[in-house]
N, C-alpha and C positions, 0 to 999 in steps of 0.2 A: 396170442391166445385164440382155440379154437374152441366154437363153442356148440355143442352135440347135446340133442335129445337122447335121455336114461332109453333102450332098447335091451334085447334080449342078451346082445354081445358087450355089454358096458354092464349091465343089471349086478352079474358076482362082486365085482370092482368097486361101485356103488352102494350096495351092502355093504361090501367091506368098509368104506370110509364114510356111511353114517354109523356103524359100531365104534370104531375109533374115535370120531370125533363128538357121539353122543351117548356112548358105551351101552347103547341096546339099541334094537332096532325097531321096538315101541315108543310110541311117543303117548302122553296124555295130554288131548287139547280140550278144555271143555266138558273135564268128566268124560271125552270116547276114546278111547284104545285107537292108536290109526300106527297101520300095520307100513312102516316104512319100507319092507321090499318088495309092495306092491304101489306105490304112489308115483304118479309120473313126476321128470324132473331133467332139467338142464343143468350139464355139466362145462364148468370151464379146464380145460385142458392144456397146461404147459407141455407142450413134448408129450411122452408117454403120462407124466403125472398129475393130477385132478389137483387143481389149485383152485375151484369152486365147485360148488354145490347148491343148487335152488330145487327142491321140492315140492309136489303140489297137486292138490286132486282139485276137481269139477266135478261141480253137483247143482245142476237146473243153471241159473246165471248166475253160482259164484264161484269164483275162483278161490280157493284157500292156499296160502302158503303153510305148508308143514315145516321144512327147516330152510335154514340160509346158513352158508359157511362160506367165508375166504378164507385163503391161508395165509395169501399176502395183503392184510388190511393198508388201507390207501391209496392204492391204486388201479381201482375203479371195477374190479371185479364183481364184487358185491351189486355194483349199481346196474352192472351191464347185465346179469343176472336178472338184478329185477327188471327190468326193461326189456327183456325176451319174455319175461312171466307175463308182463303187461301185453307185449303182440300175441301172443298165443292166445290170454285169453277176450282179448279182443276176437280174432278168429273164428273163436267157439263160440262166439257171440254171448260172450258173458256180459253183465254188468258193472260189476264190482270185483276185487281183489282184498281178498281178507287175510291176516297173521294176525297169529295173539302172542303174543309176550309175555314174560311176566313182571312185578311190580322191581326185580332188583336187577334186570339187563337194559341199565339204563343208556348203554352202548346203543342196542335195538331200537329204543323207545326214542331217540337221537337221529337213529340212520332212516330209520322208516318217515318220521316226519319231515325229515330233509331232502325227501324223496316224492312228498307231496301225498302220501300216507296218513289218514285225519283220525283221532283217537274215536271211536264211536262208541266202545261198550267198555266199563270197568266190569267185573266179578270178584266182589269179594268175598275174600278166603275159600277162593275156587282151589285151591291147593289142598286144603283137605278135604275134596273130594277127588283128588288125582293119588292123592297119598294110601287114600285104600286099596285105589286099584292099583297103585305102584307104589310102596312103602319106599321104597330106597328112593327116592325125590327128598334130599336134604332137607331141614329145615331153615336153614343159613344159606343165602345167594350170594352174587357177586357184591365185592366189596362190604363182606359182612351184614348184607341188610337182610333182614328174615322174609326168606321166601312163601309169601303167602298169598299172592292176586294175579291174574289172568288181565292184562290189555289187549283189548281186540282194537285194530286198527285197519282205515274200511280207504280204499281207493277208487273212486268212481269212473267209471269207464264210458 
């Protein structure tokens, strides 16, 4: 696995498989629109093909995660991912690393705290206010639970 900063030459590619794998390439975190083919982002790369994905802007000392994706869950992509998002923004001399969640990817909410990722913020029923600005955000999440709360989850650096 080789593992490459999102650049000008990767960017189309990139695009392309957060459309696919999150079928637009807006996200709503928190009520803000965050335009995913402008957000910086480390990719893992089998061969020619993107078998992960970690995304992510800087702003003053935090780091925010916008998305995370493996394709092959368990074997350690995911983590090694996070773990470049952690030296980078050590680097930039951040303080912290933030992703929010939400209340039915209890997969997420499992992989981040096992990763030493500490719950820090609930918002409830932050979903209907991402709903307005993006109606097609389902109301039923994974494993039938109704998608309706924001976890923010805070890494200290």
């Amino acid at each position: 696995m080789e593992y490459i900063s999102v650049n000008p030459q990767n960017r189309a590619a990139v695009t392309a498989f957060i459309s696919e794998h999150w079928l637009t390439t807006e996200m709503i975190i928190r009520g803000n629109v965050v335009d995913m083919t402008q957000v910086d982002g480390i990719v893992g790369m089998d061969g020619e093909e993107i078998a992960g994905l970690v995304t992510y802007t800087i702003e003053g000392d935090t780091c925010e995660i916008t998305s995370l994706n493996s394709l092959k869950e368990g074997v350690g992509i995911g983590s090694s991912l996070i773990v470049r998002v952690l030296e980078t923004a050590r680097r930039e001399h951040c303080r912290r690393v933030i992703v929010v969640t939400t209340n039915d990817n209890i997969g997420a909410i499992r992989f981040y705290q096992k990763r030493g990722f500490d719950m820090a913020r609930f918002s409830h029923n932050a979903l209907d206010i991402s709903r307005r600005l993006k109606p097609e955000i389902p109301l039923i999440g994974e494993d039938g639970i109704p998608l309706r709360h924001e976890i923010e989850f805070e890494y200290s650096l």
